[in-house]
Residue frames as a rotation matrix with the C-alpha (Angstrom) as fourth column:
UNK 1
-0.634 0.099 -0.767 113.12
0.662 0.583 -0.472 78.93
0.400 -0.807 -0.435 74.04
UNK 2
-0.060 0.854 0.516 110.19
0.447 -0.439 0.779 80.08
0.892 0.277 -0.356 75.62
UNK 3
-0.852 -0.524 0.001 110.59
0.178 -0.293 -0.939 82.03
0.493 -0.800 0.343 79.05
UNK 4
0.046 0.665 0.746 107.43
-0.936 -0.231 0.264 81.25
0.348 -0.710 0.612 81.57
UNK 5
-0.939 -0.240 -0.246 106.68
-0.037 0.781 -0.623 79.13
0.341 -0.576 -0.742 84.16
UNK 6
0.174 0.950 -0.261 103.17
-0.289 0.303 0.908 77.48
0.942 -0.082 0.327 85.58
UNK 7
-0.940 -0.342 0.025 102.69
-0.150 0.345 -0.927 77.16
0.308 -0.874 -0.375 89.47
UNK 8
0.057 0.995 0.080 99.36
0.147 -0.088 0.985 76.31
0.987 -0.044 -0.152 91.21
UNK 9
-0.635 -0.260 0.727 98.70
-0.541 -0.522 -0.659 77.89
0.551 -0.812 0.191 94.51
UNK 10
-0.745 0.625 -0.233 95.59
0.653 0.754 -0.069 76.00
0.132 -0.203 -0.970 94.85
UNK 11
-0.019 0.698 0.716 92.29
0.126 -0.709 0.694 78.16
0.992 0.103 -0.075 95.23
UNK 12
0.211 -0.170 0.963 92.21
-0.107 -0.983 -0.150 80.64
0.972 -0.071 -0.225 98.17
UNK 13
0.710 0.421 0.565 89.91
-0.703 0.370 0.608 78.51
0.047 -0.828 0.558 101.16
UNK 14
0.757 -0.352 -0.550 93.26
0.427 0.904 0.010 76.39
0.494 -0.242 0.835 100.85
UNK 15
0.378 -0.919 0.110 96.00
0.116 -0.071 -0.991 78.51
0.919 0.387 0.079 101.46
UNK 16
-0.069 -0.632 0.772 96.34
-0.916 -0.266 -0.300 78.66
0.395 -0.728 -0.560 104.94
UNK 17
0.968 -0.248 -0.027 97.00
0.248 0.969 -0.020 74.60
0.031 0.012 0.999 104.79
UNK 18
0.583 -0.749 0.315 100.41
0.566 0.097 -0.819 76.16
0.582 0.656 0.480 103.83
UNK 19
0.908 -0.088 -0.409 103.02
0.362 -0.327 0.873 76.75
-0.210 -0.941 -0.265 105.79
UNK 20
0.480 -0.105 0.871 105.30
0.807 -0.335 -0.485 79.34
0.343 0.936 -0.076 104.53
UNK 21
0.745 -0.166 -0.646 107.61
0.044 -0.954 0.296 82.70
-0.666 -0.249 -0.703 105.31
UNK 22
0.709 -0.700 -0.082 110.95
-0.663 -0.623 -0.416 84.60
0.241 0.349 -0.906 104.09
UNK 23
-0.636 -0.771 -0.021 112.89
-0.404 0.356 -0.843 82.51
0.657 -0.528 -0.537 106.51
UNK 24
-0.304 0.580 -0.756 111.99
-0.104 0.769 0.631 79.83
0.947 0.270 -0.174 108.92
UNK 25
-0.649 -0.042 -0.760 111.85
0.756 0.084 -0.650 81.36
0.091 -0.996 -0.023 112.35
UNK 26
-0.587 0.599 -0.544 109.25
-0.475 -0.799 -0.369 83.60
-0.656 0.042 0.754 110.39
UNK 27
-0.658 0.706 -0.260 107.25
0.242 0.526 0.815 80.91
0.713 0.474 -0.517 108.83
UNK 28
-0.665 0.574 0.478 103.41
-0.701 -0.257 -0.665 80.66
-0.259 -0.778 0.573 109.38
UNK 29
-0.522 0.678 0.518 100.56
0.729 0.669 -0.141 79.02
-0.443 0.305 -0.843 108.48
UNK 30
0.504 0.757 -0.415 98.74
0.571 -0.653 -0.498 80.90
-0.648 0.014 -0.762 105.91
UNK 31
0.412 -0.533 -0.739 101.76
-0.811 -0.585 -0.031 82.45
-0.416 0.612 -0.673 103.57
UNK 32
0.662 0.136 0.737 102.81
0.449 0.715 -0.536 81.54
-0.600 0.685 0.412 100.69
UNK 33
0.060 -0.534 -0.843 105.93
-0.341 -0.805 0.485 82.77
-0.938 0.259 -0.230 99.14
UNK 34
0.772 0.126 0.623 105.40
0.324 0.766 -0.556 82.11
-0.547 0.631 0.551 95.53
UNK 35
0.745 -0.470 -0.473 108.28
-0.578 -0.100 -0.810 83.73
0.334 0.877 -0.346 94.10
UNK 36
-0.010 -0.944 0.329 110.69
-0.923 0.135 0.360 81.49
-0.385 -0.300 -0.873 95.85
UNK 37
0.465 -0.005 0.885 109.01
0.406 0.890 -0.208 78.54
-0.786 0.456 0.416 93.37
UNK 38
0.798 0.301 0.523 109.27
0.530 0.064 -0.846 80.64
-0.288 0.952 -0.109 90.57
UNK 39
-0.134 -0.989 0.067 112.48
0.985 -0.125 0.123 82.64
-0.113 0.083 0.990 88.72
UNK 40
0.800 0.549 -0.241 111.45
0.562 -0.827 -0.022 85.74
-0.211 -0.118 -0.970 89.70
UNK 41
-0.334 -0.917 0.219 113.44
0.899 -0.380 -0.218 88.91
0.283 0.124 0.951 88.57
UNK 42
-0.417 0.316 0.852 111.32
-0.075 -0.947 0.314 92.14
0.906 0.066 0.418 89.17
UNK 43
-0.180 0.576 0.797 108.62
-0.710 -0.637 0.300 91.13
0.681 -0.512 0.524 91.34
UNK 44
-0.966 0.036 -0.256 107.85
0.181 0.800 -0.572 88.71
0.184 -0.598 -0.780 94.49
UNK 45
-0.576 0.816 -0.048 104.62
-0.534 -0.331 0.778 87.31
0.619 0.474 0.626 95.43
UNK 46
-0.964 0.249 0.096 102.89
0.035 0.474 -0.880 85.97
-0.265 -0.845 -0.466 98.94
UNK 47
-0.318 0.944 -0.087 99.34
-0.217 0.017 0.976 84.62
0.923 0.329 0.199 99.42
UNK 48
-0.815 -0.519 0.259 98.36
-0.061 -0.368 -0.928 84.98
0.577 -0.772 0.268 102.26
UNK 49
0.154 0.838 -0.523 95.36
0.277 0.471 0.837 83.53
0.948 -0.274 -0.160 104.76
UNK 50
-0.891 -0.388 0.236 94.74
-0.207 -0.117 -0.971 84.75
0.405 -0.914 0.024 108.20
UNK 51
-0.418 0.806 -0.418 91.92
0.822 0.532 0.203 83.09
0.386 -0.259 -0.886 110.53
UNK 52
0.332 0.575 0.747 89.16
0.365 -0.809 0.461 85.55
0.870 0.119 -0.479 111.92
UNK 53
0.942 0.090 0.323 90.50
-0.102 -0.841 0.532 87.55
0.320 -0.534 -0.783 114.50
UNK 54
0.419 -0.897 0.140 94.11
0.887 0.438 0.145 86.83
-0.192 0.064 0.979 113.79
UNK 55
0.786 -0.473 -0.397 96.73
-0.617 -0.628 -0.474 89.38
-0.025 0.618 -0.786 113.14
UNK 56
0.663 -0.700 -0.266 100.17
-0.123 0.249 -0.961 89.68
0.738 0.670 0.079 111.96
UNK 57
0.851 -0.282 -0.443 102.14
0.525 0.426 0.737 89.86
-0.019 -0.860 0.511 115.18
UNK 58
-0.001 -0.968 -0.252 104.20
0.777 -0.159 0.609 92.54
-0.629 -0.195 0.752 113.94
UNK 59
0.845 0.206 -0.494 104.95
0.006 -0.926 -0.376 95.80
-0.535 0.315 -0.784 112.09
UNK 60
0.099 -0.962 0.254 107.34
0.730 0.244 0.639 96.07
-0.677 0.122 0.726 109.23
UNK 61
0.625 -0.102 -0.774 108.42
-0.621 -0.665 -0.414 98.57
-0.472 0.740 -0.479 106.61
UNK 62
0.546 -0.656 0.521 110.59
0.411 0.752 0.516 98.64
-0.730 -0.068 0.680 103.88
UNK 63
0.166 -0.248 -0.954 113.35
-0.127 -0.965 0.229 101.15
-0.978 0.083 -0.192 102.27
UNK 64
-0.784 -0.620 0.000 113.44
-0.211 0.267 0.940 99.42
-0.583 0.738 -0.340 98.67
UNK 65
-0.917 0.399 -0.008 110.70
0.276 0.647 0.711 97.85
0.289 0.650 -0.703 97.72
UNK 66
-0.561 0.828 0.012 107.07
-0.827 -0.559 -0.058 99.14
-0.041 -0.042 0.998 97.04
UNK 67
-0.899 0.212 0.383 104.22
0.030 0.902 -0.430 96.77
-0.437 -0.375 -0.818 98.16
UNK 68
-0.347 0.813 -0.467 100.37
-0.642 0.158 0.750 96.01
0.684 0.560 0.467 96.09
UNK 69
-0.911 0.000 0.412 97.97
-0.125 0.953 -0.277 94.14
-0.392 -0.304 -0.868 98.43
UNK 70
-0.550 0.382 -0.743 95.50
-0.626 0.399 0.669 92.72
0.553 0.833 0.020 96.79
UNK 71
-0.804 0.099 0.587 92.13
-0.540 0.292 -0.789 91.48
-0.249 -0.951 -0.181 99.05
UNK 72
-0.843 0.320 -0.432 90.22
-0.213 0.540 0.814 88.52
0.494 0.778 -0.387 97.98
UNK 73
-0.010 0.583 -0.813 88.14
0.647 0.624 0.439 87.08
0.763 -0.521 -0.383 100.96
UNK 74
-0.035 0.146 -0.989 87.07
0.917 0.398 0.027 88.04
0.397 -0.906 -0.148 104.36
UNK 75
0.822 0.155 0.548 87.15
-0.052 -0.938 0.343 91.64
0.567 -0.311 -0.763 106.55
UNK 76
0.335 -0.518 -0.787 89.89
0.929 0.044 0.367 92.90
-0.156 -0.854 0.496 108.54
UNK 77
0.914 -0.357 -0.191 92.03
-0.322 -0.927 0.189 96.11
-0.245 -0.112 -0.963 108.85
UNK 78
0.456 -0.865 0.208 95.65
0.767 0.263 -0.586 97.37
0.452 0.427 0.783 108.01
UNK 79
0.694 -0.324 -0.643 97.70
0.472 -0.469 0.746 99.29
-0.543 -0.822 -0.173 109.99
UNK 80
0.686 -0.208 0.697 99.55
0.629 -0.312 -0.712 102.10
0.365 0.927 -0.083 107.96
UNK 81
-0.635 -0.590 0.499 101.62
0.091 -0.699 -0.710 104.32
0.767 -0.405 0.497 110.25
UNK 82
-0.937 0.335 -0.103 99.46
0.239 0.396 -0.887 105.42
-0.256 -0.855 -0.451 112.44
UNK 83
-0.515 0.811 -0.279 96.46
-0.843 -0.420 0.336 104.99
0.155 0.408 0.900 110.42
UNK 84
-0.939 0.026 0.342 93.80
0.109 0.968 0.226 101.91
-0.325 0.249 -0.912 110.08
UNK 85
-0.341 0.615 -0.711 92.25
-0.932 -0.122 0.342 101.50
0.124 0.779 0.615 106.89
UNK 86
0.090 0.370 0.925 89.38
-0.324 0.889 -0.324 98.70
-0.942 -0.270 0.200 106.71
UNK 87
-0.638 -0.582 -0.505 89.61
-0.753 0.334 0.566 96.01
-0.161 0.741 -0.652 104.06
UNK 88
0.084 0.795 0.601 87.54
-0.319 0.593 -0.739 93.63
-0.944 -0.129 0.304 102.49
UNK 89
0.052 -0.146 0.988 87.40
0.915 0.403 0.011 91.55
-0.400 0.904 0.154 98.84
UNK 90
0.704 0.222 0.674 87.84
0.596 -0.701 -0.392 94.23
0.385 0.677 -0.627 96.13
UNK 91
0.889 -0.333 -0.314 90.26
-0.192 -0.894 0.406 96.55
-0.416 -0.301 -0.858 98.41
UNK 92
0.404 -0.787 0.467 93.68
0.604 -0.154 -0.782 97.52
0.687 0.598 0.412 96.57
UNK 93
0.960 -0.252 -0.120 96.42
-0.092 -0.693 0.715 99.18
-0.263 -0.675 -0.689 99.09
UNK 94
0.513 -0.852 -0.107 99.65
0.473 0.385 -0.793 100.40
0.716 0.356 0.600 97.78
UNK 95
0.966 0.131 -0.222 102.25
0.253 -0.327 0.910 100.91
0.047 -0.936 -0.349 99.99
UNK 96
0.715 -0.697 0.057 105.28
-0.086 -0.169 -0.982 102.76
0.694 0.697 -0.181 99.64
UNK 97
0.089 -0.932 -0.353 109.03
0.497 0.348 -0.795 102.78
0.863 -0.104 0.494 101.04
UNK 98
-0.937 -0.349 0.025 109.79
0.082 -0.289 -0.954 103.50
0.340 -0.892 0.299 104.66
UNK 99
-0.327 0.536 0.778 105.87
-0.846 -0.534 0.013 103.10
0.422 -0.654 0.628 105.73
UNK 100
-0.825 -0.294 0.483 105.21
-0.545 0.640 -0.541 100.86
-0.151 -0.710 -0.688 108.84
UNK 101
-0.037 0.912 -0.408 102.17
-0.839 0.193 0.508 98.13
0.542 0.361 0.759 108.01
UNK 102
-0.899 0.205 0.387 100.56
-0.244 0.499 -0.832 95.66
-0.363 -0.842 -0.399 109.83
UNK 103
-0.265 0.753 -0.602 97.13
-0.561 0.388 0.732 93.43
0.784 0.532 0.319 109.19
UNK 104
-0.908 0.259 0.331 94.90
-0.106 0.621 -0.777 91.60
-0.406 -0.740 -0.536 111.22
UNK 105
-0.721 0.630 -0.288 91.72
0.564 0.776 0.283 89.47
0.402 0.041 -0.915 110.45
UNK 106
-0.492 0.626 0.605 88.30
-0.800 -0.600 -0.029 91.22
0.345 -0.498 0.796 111.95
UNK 107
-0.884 0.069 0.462 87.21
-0.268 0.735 -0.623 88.68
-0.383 -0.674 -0.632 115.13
UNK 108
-0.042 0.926 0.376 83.76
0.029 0.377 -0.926 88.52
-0.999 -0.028 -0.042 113.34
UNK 109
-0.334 0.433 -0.837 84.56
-0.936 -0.050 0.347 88.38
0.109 0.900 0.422 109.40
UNK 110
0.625 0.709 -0.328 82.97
-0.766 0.476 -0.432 85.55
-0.150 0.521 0.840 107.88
UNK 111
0.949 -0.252 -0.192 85.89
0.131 0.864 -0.487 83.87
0.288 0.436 0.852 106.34
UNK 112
0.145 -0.972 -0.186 89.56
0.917 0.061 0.395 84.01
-0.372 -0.228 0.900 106.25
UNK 113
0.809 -0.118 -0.576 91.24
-0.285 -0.936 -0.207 87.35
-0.515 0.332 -0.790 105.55
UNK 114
0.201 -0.736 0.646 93.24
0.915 0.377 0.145 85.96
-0.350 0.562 0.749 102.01
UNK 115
0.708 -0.533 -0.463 95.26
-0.658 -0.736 -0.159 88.61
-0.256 0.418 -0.872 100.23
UNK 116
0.673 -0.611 0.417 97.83
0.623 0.164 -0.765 88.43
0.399 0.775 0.490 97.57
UNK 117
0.499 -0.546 -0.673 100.94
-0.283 -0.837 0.469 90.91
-0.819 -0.043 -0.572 98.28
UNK 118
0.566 -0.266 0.780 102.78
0.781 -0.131 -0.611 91.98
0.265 0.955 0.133 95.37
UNK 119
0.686 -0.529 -0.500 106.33
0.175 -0.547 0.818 93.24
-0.706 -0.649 -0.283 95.76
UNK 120
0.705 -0.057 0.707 108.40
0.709 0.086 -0.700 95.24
-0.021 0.995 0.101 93.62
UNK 121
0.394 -0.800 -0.452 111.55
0.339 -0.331 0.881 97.24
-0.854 -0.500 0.141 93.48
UNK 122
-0.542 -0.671 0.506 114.10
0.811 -0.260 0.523 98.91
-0.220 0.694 0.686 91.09
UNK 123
-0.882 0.319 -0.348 112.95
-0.441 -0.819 0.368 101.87
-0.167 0.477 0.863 88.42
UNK 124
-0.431 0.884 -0.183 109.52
-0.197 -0.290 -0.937 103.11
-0.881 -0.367 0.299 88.14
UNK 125
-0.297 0.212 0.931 107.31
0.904 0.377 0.203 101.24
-0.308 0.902 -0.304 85.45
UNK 126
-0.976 0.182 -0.123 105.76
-0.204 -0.959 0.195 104.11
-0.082 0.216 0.973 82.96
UNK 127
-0.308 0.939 -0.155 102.34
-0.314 -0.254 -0.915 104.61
-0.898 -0.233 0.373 83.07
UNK 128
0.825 0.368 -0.429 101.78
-0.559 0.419 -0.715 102.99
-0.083 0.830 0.552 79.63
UNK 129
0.428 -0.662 0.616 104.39
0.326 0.748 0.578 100.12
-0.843 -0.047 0.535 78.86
UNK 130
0.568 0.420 -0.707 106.25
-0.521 -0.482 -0.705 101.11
-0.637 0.769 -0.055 76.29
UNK 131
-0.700 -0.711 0.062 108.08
-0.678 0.690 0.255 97.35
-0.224 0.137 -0.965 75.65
UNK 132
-0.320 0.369 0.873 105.20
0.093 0.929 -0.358 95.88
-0.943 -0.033 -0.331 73.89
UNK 133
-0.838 -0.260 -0.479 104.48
-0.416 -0.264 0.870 94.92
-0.353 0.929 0.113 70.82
UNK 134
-0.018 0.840 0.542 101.26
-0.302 0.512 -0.804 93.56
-0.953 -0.178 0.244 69.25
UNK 135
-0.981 -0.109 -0.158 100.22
-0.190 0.425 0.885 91.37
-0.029 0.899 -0.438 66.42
UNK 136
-0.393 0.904 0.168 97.20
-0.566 -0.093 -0.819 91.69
-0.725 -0.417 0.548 65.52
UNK 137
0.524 0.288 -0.801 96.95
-0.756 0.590 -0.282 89.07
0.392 0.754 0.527 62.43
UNK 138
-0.815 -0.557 0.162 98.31
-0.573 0.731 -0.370 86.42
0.088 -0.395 -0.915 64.95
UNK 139
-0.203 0.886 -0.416 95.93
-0.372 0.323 0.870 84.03
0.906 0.331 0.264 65.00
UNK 140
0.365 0.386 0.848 94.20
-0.926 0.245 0.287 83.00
-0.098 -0.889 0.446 68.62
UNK 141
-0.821 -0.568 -0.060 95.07
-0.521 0.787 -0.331 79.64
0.235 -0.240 -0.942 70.22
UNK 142
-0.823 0.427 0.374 92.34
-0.197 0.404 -0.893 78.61
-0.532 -0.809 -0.249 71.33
């Protein structure tokens, strides 16, 4: 038996059609929790759309679990403690346990401000996988 699964999020300029959170007195418009489609075990995965000069309406941390965002579309800023770091397609911010973050939209980007977050927890991955294996006389699908 084979062990993956296939969701579609739909492509970016949709996702804040989607109304979405953790829990429903923290739903928005604009998030997407895809691991609660999917049988996550390691990691969890929002997408995430905010209109131009939107923020987040809040400030959270968290004492377990190490965050990856991942910025696809639009300009805006992130609140880091008591830093703020601008953002834009192409920016990567990791963020570790017990610092406070926050996001908001810049009143004049262009588009939405879309971002992925990637969340992850437990023991540290090594710096090369060593749990793969390759085959290199497998022949291609395709």
């Amino acid at each position: 038996m084979t062990d993956f699964e296939v969701t579609r999020i739909g492509a970016p300029d949709a996702w804040r059609d989607h109304f979405g959170g953790f829990v429903p007195a923290r739903s928005r418009d604009g998030r997407r929790v895809v691991d609660h489609e999917l049988s996550m075990q390691y990691i969890g995965m929002t997408a995430n759309a905010l209109l131009p000069g939107e923020d987040a309406g809040y400030w959270h941390t968290h004492a377990d679990i190490e965050e990856l965002y991942v910025f696809l579309d639009g300009r805006g800023q992130m609140g880091l403690d008591e830093e703020v770091v601008d953002v834009e397609a192409g920016t990567v911010v990791r963020v570790g346990q017990g610092v406070w973050r926050t996001w908001r939209a810049a009143p004049d980007s262009p588009t939405e401000l879309r971002w992925l977050c990637i969340r992850a927890g437990g023991d540290q991955l090594p710096h090369i996988p060593d749990d793969s294996t390759r085959d290199p006389d497998r022949l291609m699908p395709w």
